[in-house]
C-alpha positions as CSV (number, residue, x, y, z in Angstrom):
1,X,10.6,46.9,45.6
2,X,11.5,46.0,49.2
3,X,13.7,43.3,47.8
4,X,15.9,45.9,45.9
5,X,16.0,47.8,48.6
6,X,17.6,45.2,50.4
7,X,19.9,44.0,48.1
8,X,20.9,47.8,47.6
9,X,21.8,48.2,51.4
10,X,23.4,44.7,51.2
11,X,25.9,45.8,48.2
12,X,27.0,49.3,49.8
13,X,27.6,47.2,53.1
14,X,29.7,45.0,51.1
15,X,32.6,47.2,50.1
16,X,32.0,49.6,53.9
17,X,33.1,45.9,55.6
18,X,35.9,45.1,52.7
19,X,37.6,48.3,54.3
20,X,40.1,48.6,56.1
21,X,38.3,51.1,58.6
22,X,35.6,50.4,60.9
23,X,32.1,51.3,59.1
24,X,31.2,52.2,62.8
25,X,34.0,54.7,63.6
26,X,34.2,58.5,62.9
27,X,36.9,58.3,60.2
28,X,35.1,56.0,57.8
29,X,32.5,58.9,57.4
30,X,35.3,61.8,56.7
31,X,35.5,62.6,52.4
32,X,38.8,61.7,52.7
33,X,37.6,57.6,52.6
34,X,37.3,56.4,49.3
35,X,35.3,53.4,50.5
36,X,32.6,56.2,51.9
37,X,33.0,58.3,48.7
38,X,32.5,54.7,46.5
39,X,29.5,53.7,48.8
40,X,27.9,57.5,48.3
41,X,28.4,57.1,44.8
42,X,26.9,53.5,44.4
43,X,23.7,54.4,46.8
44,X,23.3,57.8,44.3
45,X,23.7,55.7,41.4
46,X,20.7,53.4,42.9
47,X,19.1,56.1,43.5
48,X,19.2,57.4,40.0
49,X,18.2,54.3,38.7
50,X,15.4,54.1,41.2
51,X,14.0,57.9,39.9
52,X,14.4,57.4,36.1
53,X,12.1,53.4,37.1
54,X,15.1,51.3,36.0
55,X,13.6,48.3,38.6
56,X,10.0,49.0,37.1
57,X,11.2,48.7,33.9
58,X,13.5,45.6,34.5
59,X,10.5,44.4,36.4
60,X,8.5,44.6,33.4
61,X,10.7,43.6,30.5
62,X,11.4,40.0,33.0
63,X,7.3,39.5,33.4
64,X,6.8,40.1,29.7
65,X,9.5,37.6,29.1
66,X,8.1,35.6,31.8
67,X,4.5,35.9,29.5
68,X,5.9,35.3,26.3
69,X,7.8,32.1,27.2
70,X,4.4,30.8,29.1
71,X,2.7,31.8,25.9
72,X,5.3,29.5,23.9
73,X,4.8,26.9,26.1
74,X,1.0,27.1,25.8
75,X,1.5,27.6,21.9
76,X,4.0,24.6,22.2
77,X,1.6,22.4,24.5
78,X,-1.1,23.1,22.1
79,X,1.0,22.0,18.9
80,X,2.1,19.1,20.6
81,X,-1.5,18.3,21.6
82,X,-2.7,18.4,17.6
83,X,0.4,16.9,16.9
84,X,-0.6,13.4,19.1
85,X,-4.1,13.8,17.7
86,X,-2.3,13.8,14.3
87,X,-0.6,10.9,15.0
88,X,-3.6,9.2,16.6
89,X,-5.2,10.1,13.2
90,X,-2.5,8.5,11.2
91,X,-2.4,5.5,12.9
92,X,-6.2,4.9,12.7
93,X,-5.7,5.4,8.8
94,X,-3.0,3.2,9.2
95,X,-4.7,0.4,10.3
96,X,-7.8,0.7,8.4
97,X,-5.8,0.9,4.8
98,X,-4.0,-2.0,6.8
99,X,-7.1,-3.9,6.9
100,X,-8.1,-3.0,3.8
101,X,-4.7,-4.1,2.1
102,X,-5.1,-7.4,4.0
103,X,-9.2,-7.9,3.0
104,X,-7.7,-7.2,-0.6
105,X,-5.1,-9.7,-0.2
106,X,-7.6,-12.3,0.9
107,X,-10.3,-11.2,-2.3
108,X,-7.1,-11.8,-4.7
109,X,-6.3,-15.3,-3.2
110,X,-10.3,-16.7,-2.8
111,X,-10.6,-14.7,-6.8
112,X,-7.0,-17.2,-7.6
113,X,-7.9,-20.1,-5.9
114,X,-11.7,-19.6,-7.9
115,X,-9.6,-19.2,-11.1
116,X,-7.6,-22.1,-10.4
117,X,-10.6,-24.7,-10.3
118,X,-12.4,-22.9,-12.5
119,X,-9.1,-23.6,-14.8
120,X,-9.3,-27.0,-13.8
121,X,-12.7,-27.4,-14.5
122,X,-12.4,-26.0,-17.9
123,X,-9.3,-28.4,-19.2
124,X,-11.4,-31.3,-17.3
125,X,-13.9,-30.7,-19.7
126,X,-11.6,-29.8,-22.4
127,X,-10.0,-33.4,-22.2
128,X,-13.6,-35.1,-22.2
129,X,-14.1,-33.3,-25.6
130,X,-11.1,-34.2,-26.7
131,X,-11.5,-37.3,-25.9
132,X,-14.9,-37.8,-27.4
133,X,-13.8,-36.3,-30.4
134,X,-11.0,-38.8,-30.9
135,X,-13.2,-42.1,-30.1
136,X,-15.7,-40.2,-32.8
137,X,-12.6,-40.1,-35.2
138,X,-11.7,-43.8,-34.3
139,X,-15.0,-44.9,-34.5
140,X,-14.9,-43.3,-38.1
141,X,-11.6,-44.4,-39.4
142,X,-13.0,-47.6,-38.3
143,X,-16.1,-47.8,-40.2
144,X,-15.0,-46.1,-43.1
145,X,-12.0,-48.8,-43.4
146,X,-14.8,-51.3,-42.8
147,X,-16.4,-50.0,-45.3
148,X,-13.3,-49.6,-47.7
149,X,-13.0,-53.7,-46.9
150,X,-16.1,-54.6,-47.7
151,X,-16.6,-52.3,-51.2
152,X,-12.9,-54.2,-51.6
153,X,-14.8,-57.3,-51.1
154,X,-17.6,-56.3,-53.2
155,X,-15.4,-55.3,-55.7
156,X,-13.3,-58.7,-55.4
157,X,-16.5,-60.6,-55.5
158,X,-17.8,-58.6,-58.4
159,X,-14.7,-59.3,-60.3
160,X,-14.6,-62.7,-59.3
161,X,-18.2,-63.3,-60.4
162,X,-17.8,-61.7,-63.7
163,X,-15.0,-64.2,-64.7
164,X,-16.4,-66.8,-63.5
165,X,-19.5,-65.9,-65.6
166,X,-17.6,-64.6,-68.4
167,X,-16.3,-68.4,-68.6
168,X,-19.1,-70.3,-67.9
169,X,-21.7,-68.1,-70.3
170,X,-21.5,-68.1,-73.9
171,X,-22.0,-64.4,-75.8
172,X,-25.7,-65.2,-76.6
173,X,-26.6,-65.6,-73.3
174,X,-24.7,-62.5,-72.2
175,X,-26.7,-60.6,-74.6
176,X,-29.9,-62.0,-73.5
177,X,-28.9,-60.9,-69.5
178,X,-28.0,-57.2,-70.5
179,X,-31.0,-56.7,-72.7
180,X,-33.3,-57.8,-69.6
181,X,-31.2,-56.1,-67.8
182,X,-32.0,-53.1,-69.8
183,X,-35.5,-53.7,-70.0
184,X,-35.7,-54.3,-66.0
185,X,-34.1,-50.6,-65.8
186,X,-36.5,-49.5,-68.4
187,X,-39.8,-50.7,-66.5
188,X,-38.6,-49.4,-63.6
189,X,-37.9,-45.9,-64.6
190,X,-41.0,-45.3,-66.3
């Protein structure tokens, strides 16, 4: 209050020393002077404003602008507080699902590499069957064309044999050969 006061005495001093008439003398104080009739009329106008609490009122509308911007900036510091926590939060997540990207990474490569010689393991073993089952299919070719040469030379030798026989024996003792033949079978079977 003391400070509007002052600045109220300081204003109506202004325009008294703007005159053109000593503040000091006898004629500045005579209604006559406008400057003296202004200067009245400012200090009643104070003065009215003073009565009615104008200052009070201004004094009160500035603190509760002063307490509503520091409760923004309290509301503000506190966002921006949860806001870094936040963050913190996010970058903690961050570099967990980080870590768990790169663990997964490093599963799928060991689960590859595991595939891979498991891969090479299995055609390893493929070609060994393989293998086996073509020296099985050689080795039978091979003895069933042995054995195709020697019924050939069985069948060569039989033939040969019979013609030589057929020459050299006479039909009697053909006859006599297939009937003991015959009777060799016959003793035998029963």
């Amino acid at each position: 209050m003391k400070r509007i006061a002052l600045f109220a005495l300081v204003m109506t001093a202004g325009p008294a020393a703007a005159a053109s008439k000593n503040p000091f003398s006898a004629e500045f104080y005579s209604l006559t002077n406008t400057d003296f009739i202004v200067s009245i009329a400012f200090l009643l106008f104070l003065g009215i404003l003073w009565y009615f609490g104008v200052p009070k009122l201004l004094a009160k509308l500035l603190d509760d602008r002063a307490e509503s911007i520091r409760s923004e900036l309290n509301e503000a510091r506190a966002l921006r507080e949860e806001a870094q926590a936040l963050l913190a939060t996010y970058e903690r997540k961050q570099k967990d699902v980080q870590s768990q990207a790169d663990a997964i990474v490093e599963n799928a490569k060991a689960d590859a590499e595991a595939a891979a010689e498991q891969a090479k393991a299995d055609i390893a073993k493929s070609v060994e069957r393989r293998l086996a089952a073509a020296s099985e299919q050689i080795a039978s070719a091979e003895a069933a064309a042995v054995k195709e040469v020697r019924d050939r030379a069985v069948s060569v030798a039989v033939s040969a044999a019979a013609q030589i026989m057929a020459k050299s024996m006479s039909s009697a003792e053909a006859n006599k050969l297939i009937d003991a033949g015959i009777a060799e079978v016959e003793a035998k079977l029963h």
